[in-house]
Structure formats: structure tokens, C-alpha cells
C-alpha positions as CSV (number, residue, x, y, z in Angstrom):
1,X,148.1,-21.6,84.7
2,X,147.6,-20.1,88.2
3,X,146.2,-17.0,89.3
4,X,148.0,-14.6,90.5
5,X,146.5,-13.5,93.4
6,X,145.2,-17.2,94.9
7,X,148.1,-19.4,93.5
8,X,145.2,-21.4,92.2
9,X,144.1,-22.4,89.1
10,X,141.2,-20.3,88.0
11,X,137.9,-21.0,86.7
12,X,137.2,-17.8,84.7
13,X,140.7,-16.8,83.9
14,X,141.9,-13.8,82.5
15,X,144.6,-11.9,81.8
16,X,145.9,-8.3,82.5
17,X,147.7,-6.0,80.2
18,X,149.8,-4.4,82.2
19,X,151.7,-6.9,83.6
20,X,150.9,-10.0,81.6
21,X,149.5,-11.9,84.6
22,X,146.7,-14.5,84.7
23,X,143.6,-13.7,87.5
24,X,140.9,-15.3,88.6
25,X,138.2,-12.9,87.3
26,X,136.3,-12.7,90.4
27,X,139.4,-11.7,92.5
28,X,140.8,-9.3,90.3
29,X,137.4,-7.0,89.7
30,X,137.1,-6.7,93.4
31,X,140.8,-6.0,93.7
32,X,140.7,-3.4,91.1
33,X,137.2,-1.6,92.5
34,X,138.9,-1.4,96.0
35,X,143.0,-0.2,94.5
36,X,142.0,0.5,90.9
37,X,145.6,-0.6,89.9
38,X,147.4,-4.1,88.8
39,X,148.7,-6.3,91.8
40,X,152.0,-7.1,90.1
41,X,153.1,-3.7,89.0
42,X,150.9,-1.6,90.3
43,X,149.8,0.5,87.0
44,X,146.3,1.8,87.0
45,X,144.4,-1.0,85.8
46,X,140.1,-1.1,85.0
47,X,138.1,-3.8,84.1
48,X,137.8,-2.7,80.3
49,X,141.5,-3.5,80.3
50,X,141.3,-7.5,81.2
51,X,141.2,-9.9,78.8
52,X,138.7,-13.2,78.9
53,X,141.6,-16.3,78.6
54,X,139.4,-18.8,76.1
55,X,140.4,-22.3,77.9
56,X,138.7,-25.4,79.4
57,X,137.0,-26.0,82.1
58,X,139.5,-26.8,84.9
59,X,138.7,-30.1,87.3
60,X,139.8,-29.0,90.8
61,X,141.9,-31.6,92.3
62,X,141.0,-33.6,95.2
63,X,143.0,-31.8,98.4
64,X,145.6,-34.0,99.4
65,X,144.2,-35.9,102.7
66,X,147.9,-34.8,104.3
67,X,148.3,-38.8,105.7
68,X,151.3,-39.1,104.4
69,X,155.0,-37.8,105.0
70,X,155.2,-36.6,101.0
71,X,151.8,-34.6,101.3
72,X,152.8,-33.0,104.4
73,X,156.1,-31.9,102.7
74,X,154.1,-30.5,99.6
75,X,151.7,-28.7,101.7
76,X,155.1,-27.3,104.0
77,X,157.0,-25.8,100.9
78,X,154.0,-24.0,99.3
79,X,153.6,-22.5,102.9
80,X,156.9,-21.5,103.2
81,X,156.8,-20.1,99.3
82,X,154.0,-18.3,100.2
83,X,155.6,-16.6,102.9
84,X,158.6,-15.9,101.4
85,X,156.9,-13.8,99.2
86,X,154.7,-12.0,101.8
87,X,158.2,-11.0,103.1
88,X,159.5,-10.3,99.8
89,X,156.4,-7.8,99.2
90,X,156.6,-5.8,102.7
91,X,160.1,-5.9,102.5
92,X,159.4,-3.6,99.2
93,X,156.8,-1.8,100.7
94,X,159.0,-0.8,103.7
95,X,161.9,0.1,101.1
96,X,159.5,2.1,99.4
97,X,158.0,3.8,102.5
98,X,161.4,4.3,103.7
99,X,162.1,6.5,100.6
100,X,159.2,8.4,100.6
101,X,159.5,9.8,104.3
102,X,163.3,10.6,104.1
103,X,161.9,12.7,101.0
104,X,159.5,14.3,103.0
105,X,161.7,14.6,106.2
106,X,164.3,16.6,103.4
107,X,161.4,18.8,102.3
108,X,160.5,19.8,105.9
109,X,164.1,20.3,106.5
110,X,164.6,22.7,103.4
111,X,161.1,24.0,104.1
112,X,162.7,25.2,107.7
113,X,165.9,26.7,106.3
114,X,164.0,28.6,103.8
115,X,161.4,30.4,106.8
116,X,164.2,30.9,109.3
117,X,166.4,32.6,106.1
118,X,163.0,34.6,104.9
119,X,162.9,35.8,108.3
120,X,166.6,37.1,108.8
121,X,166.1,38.6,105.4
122,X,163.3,40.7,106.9
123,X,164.4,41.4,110.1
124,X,167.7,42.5,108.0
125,X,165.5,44.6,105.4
126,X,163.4,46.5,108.2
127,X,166.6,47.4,110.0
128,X,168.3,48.3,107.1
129,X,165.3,50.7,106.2
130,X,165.1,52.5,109.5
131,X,168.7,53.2,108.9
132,X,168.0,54.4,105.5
133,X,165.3,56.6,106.5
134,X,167.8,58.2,109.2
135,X,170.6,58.5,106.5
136,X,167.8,60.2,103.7
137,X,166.9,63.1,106.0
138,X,170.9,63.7,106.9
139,X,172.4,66.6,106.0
140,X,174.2,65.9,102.8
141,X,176.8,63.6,103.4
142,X,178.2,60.1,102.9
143,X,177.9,58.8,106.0
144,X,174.2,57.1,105.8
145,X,174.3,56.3,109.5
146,X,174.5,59.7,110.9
147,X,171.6,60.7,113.0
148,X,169.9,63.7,111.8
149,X,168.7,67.1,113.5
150,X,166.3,68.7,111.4
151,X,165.5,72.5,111.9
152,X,162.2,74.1,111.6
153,X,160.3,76.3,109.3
154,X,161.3,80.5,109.5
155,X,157.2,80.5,110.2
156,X,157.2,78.1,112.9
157,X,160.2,79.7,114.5
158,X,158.5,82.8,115.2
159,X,155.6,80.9,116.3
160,X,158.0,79.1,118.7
161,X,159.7,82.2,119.8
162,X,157.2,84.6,120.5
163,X,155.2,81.7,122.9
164,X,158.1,81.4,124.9
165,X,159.0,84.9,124.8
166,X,155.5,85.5,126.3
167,X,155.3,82.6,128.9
168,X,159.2,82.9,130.0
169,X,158.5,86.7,131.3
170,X,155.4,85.5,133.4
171,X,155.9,81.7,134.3
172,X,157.8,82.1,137.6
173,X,156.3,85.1,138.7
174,X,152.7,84.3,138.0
175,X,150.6,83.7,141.3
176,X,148.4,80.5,142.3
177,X,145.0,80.8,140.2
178,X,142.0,81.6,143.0
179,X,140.5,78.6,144.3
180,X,143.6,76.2,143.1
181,X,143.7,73.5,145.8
182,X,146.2,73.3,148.7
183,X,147.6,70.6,150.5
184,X,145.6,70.5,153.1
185,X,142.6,70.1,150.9
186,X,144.6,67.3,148.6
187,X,144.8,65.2,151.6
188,X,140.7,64.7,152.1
189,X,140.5,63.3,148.4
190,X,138.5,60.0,148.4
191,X,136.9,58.2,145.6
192,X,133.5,60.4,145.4
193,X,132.3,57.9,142.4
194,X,133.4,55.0,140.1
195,X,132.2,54.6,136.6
196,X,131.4,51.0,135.1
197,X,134.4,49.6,133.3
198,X,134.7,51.0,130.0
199,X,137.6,48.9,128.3
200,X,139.6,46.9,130.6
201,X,143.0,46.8,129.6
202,X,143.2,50.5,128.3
203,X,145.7,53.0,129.6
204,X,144.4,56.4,127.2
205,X,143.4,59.4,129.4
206,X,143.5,63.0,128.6
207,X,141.7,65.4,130.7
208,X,140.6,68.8,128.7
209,X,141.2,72.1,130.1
210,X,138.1,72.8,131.3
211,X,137.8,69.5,133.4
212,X,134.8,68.1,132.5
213,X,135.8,65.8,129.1
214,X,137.9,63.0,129.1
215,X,140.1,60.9,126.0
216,X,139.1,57.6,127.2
217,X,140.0,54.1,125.6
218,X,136.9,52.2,125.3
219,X,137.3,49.4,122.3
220,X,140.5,48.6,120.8
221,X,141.3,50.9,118.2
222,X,138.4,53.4,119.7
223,X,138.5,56.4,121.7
224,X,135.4,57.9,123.5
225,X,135.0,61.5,124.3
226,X,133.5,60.7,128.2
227,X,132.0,63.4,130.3
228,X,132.8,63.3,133.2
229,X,129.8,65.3,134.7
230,X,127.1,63.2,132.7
231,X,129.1,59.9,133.3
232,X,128.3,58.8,129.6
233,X,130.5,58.8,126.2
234,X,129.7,62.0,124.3
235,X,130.9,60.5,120.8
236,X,133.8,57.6,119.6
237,X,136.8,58.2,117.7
238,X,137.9,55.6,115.6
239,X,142.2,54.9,115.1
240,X,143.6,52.6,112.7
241,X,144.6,50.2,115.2
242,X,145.2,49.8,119.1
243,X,145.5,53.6,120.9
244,X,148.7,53.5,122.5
245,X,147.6,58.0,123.1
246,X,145.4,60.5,123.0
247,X,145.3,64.0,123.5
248,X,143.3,67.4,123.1
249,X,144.9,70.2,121.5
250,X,141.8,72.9,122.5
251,X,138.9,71.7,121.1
252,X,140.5,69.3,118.9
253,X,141.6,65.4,119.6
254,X,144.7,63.7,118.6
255,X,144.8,60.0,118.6
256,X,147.9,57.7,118.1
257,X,148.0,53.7,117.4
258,X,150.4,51.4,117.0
259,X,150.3,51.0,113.0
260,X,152.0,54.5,113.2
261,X,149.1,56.6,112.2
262,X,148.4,59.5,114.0
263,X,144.7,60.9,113.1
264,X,143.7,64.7,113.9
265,X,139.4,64.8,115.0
266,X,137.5,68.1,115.6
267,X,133.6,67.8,116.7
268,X,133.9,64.1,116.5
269,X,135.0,64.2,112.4
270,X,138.4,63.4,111.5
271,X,140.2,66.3,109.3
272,X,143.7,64.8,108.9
273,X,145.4,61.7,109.1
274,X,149.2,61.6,108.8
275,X,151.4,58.1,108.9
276,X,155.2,59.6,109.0
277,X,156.1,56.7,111.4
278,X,158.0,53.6,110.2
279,X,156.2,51.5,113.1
280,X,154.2,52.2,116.0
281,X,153.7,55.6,117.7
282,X,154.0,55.4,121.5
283,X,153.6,58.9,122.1
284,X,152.0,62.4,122.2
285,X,152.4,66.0,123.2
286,X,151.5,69.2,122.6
287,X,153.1,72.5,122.5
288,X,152.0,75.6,124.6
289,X,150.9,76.9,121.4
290,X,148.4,75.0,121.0
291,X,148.6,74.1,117.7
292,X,151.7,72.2,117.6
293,X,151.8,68.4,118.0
294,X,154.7,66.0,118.3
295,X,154.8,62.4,118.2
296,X,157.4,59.6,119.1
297,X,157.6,56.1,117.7
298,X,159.6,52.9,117.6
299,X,161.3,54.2,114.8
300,X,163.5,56.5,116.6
301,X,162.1,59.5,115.6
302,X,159.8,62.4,116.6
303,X,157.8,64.2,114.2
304,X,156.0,67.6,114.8
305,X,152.6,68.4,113.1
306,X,151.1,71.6,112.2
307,X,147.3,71.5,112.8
308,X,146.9,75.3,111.9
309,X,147.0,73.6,107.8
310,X,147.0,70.0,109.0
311,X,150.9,69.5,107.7
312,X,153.8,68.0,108.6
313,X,156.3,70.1,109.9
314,X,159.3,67.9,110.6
315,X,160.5,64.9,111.4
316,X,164.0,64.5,113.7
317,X,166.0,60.9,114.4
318,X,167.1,59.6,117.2
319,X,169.7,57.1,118.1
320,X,167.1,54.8,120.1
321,X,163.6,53.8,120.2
322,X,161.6,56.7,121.6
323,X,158.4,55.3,124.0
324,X,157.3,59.3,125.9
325,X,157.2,62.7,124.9
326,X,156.5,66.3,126.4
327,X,157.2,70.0,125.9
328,X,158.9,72.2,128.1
329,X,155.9,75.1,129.8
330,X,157.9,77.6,128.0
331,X,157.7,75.6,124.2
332,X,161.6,75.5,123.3
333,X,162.5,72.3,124.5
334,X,161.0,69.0,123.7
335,X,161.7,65.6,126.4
336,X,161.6,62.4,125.4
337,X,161.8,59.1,126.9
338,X,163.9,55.9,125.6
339,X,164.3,52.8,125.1
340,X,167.9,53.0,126.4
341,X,167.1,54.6,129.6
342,X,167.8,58.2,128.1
343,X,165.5,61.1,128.8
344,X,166.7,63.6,125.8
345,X,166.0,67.0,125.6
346,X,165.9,68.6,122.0
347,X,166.0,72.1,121.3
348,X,162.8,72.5,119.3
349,X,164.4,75.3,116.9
350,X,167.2,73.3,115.6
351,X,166.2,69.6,116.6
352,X,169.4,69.3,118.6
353,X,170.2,66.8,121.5
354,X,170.9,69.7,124.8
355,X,170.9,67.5,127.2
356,X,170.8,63.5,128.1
357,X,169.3,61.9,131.4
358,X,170.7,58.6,132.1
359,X,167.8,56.3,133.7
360,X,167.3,52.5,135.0
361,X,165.6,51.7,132.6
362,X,163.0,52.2,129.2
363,X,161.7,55.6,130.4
364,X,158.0,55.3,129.8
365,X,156.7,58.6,130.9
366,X,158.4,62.4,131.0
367,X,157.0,65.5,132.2
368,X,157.8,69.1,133.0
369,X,156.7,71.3,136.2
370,X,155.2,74.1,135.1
371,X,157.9,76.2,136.7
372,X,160.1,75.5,133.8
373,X,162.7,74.1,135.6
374,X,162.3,70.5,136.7
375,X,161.5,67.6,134.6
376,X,160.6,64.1,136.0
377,X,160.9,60.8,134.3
378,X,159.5,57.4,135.6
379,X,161.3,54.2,133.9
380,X,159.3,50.9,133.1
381,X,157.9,48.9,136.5
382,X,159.7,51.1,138.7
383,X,158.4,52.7,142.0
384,X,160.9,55.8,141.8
385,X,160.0,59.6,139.7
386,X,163.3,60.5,139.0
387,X,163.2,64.4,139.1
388,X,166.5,66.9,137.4
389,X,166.9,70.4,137.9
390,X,167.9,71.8,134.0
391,X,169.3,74.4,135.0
392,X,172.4,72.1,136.5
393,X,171.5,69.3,134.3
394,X,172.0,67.1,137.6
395,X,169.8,64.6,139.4
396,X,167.9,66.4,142.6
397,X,165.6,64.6,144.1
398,X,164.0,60.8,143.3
399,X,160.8,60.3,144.6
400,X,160.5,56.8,146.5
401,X,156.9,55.9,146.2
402,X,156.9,52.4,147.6
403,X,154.4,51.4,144.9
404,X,155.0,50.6,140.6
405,X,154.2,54.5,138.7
406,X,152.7,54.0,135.8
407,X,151.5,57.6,134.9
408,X,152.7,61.4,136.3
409,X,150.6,64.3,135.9
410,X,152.5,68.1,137.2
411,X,149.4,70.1,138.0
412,X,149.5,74.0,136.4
413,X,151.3,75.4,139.7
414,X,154.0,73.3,139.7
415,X,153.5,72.3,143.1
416,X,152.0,68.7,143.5
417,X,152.8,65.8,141.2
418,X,150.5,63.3,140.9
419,X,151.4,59.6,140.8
420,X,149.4,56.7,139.6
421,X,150.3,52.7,139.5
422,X,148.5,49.6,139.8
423,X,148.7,49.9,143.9
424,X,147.3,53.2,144.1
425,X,147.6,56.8,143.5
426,X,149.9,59.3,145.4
427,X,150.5,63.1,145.7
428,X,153.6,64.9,146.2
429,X,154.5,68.2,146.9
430,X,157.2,70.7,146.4
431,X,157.7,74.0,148.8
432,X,159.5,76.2,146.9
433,X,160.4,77.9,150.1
434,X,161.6,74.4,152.1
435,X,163.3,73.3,148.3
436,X,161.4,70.0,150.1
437,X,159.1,67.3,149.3
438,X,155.9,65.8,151.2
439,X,153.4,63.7,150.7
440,X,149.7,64.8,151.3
441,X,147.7,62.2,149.7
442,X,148.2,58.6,149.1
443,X,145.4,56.6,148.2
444,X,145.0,52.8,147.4
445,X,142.9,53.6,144.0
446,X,144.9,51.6,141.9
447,X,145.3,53.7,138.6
448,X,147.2,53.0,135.0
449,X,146.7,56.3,133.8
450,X,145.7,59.8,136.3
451,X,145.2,63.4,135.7
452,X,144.4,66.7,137.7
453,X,140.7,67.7,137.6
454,X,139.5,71.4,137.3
455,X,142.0,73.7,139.2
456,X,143.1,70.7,140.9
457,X,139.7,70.1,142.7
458,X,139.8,66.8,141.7
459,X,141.8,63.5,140.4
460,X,140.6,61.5,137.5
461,X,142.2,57.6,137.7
462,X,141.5,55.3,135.0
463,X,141.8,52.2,137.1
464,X,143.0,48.6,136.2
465,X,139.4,47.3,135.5
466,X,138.8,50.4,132.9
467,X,136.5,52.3,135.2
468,X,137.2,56.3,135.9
469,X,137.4,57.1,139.5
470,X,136.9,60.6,140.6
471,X,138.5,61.5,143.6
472,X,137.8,64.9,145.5
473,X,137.2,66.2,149.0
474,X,134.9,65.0,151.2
């Protein structure tokens, strides 16, 4: 009777249930405190479980003194038993350990398949929804992949109509404003001042109509009302994510994020909060009216918003991923830039496409001259303003600023367009008795987002750092 752990006879034998082995009871409690199962089979195993082996005191032999050839063969086989069952046992254990990570290779494996399929199923599902949402608004039909052109309201119409009836009869005939600047003042603008950065890595800036307030991002997901004459944040408007725009419509402030909301503030309260998009907004405008809003988004649609009653008014589909938005000076036409180097323009009235611009590139920013008869679109990390005349619907001029645009701004006389980038600012002007460009300023104030100040007196830059820099004459 040998143990079973030693090979030796034990002293205080006993015996386990679990696999019918006999133990030296010494070696098998402190085997069982450290595994807590039997040796043999490897069953959970206590020391409640043993049981004593009633026998008689076993005389240990004398060790063999190993002088002779016999002893030395005795002692040679029970080392060679011994480790032919310590190769036995890890040749198990490696079987066993074999098994258990091809198992857990296979689960990583299925575990993989399973994500990458989730994944397709989702990217599938939010296509297949954008599509859906562009068939539900269609006009009746079974074809669920038509893009829609939504008309608007008999009320809005007239609203529509009789601003551009108004501003048609005057726009072109309507002299400079007393004290507008001219070129020759333009060209002594230098930075007068430079606030301290107020969110680096914003590009929001809005300018009101008075000149003196400013949309400014400064905390993502927060835009500040800045005066500009104080130099300090007036009060913060809070979006429901990062601002990717920001506007005033008269006294009141539109924000836009990229979780699609777009959020309507007056005195620094919000009063309505719409989330038509399917995905992020990317852009604002507003119509001459004043109280007409549109908005573009990833989901290739622009929706207009009534803030008379705080309402919806429609929402029209595109073909493409819109990223910039503005109306025509005279309110019937609305531009927009997209993601497949288009610059449409829709007819507000009846949400159809009138015209298409073919671009580089993802145009990033649209605007109209106030003349009503130029638009100019910039496309992403360009240094060109490409620049149509609608009445021809053809390409008349592109604007070669040597420098990446990031941000136009017309001013209200149509005559200089302001350029901002990362390598600085620049000003160009159109003679409307020349039909020719110049360029009166250019300035090294590197600027993500610009804007005319107060009858074009000044420029407001948001530079890279998220500092405002004024620049006027000096």
C-alpha cells in the first residue's frame, strides 16, 4: 500500500472517495488546501471526505546502500517509472490545454463574425432608413427611391412672394448706404485688437446686424453671445452636442449641432427645439424675411422652419449629403452645397432643383452677392471662390487666392467679398463698371471663420487659436 502522491508507503494512511486512492495524510491535506480537488481525478475533494485507513504501523526499510549492480537497477527503473508518468501527466495536461484554447480561439473567431455582421446590418439599416425617409415624403408613388420636392404652405408663399416682390424692384438700383467703406479704405485694415482665445478649435461666427454682437463657439456644445465692443460674453447658449452653426435671425439665435438638433433662443432662453434631421446638421441660413430658417444635414435634406409659431414648415430631399446653405437677397431661391461637388439651387416655392453647379470637390460654403446675381462657392481645402453668373447659369470668374478659404462673407453692396483661411484673410472686389476683380486687402490674420463689421468698417476673424481679431483702419 503506497501513497499516491510519494510512491511511498505511508505512515498515516488514508484513503479518498473520489478516486479510491491511498494518501499519506499529511500530503494530501496540504494538496487539497492549495487545489481543493483529488490528484487522480481531479473532483473537488475536502478533508471531511478522506477516510482514516485503520493499519499497522509500517517499519521503513533500510535505503538500499546502491553498492551493488541489482540496487542500482532497482533504483534506475523506479526513476524511469517515475518519469514516465510525469510525461504521461503533461502529456494530458497539454492535450487538455490544447482543447481548451482551440475552444476559445473558435469563440473569438465566431465572436468576430458576429460584430463585423452586426455592423453591416447597421450600416445596411441606416441606409436603408435614409432611403425610406426620402421615399415617405414622395409624392404618392411606388417608386420608394424617388427624391422628393416638397412645396410650401399657401401662407408661406405669400410671405415668400411679397419679400421678393419688394426687394427685386429696389436691389439693383439701391445706392451705397452713407459711410459704407471703399476700397481705398479696405486696404488700411490691420488688426486694431485680439481677444484671448475663447475655444480653440471652433469655427461658429455670426455677426448681428448692428455689428456689435457676435455667435461665438466657446465650449463644445456652447455658444456665447460676445460683444464685441465690451470684449466679454454677454450670456451662453447651450446645443445638444458640438455646434457645427449659428446664426441670428433679428434678435433671436439659431444654433445647429451635429446630433441634428437645431434649437431656437431669444434673450438667452430657448423657445423651440426641433430635431427633423436623421444625423448631423452642417448648416444654416436665413431668409430675407427674417423669420424663415433653413437647415442642411447629412441626411440629404433641407428643412425650413417657421419661427413666427416655432413650426416646421418643410422638409425637401436631396440626392447627396448637403454640408452649406444660403438664400438668394431676393428670398426665392435657396443654394446649397454638397458632398458631390454640386452647388444646387432650389426654388423655394416648389422645392425644385433650377440649377446645378458642378465643383472640385465637397462644397463647404455658398453665398450670394447682394446684387442677386452672382453666387460663389468655395469647395473643401481649396484656395479658389468659384463665382457663376445665374442669369447664364455659367462659370465667370474663379477667384485664385493663393491661400486654403475656409469662410466667404458678400458684404450688403455686393461689392467686396471677403475671404478667410488658415493663412490669412483677403478682400476682393467687383467694379460693376470694369465687370473686373481686384484685390485691396490681403492680410496674414489667419481666420476659420470672417465676417463684415458695421457698414463694412471693420472685419471680425475668428482665428485658428479661438481668439476674435478686429481689423479696421488705422
Amino acid at each position: 500500500m503506497l501513497c499516491g502522491i510519494s510512491g511511498e508507503a505511508p505512515q498515516v494512511p488514508v484513503v479518498s472517495p473520489k478516486s479510491g486512492s491511498v494518501f499519506e495524510k499529511r500530503l494530501i491535506e496540504a494538496y487539497i488546501a492549495e487545489n481543493g480537488k483529488d490528484p487522480v481525478t481531479g473532483e473537488e475533494l475536502s478533508t471531511d471526505d478522506l477516510i482514516e485507513v485503520k493499519s499497522q504501523r509500517v517499519v521503513r526499510p533500510r535505503p538500499p546502500t546502491l553498492t551493488s549492480i541489482p540496487s542500482l537497477l532497482s533504483v534506475f527503473q523506479e526513476e524511469w517509472d517515475a518519469l514516465a508518468l510525469e510525461t504521461y501527466t503533461l502529456r494530458q495536461t497539454l492535450a487538455q490545454t490544447r482543447q481548451e484554447l482551440s475552444a476559445a480561439l473558435y469563440q473569438h473567431d465566431a465572436a468576430v463574425r458576429v460584430i463585423a455582421r452586426l455592423t453591416k446590418e447597421r450600416d445596411e439599416a441606416r441606409d436603408a432608413l435614409s432611403k425610406v425617409t426620402v421615399g415617405a415624403r414622395a409624392s404618392g408613388n411606388d417608386d420608394a427611391m424617388q427624391v422628393d420636392s416638397t412645396g410650401l404652405p399657401d401662407e408661406i408663399i405669400a410671405r415668400v412672394e411679397s419679400t421678393q416682390a419688394s426687394l427685386s424692384k429696389t436691389r439693383r438700383k439701391r445706392p451705397i448706404p452713407e459711410g459704407w467703406a471703399t476700397s481705398e479704405g479696405i486696404s488700411a485694415y490691420k488688426p486694431a485688437e485680439t481677444t484671448d482665445p475663447l475655444y480653440p478649435g471652433g469655427k461658429t461666427l455670426s455677426v448681428n446686424t448692428s455689428g456689435d454682437s457676435a455667435l461665438v463657439e466657446t465650449a463644445e456644445g456652447v455658444v456665447s453671445v460676445f460683444s464685441l465692443s465690451q470684449k466679454q460674453i454677454v450670456h451662453s447658449l447651450q446645443a445638444n452636442g458640438p455646434v457645427t452653426g449659428a446664426i441670428w435671425a433679428g434678435e433671436k439665435v439659431v444654433v445647429a449641432s451635429s446630433t441634428g438638433s437645431v434649437k431656437v433662443f431669444e434673450s438667452g432662453n430657448e423657445v423651440a427645439n426641433f430635431s427633423t434631421h436623421a444625423g448631423a446638421t452642417t448648416g444654416l441660413a436665413l431668409h430675407p424675411t427674417g423669420d424663415i430658417v433653413a437647415s442642411v444635414g447629412v441626411d440629404k435634406s433641407y428643412v425650413l422652419y417657421d419661427l413666427t409659431n416655432n413650426s416646421v414648415i418643410t422638409q425637401n430631399f436631396s440626392d447627396a449629403s448637403l454640408l452649406s446653405a444660403q438664400f438668394h437677397p431676393d428670398g426665392h431661391l435657396l443654394g446649397a452645397g454638397g458632398v458631390d461637388g454640386r452647388l444646387k439651387i432650389y426654388e423655394i416655392k416648389t422645392g425644385a432643383v433650377a440649377a446645378n453647379y458642378e465643383l472640385a470637390g465637397p462644397v463647404k460654403r455658398v453665398f450670394f452677392s447682394e446684387n442677386g446675381v452672382f453666387v460663389a462657392g468655395v469647395t473643401e481645402n481649396s484656395t479658389m471662390v468659384s463665382i457663376w453668373d445665374l442669369r447664364s447659369s455659367k462659370e465667370t470668374k474663379v477667384l485664385e487666392t493663393g491661400s486654403q478659404v475656409d469662410s466667404i462673407h458678400w458684404d450688403y453692396t455686393g461689392q467686396f467679398l471677403l475671404t478667410g483661411g488658415p493663412s490669412g484673410l483677403t478682400v476682393q472686389q467687383f467694379s460693376k463698371a470694369s465687370k473686373g476683380w481686384s484685390e485691396p486687402l490681403r492680410s496674414a490674420v489667419p481666420a476659420v471663420a470672417v465676417a463684415w463689421g458695421s457698414d463694412a468698417q471693420s472685419i471680425v476673424a475668428l482665428n485658428t487659436d479661438g481668439g476674435i481679431t478686429l481689423l479696421t483702419a488705422q
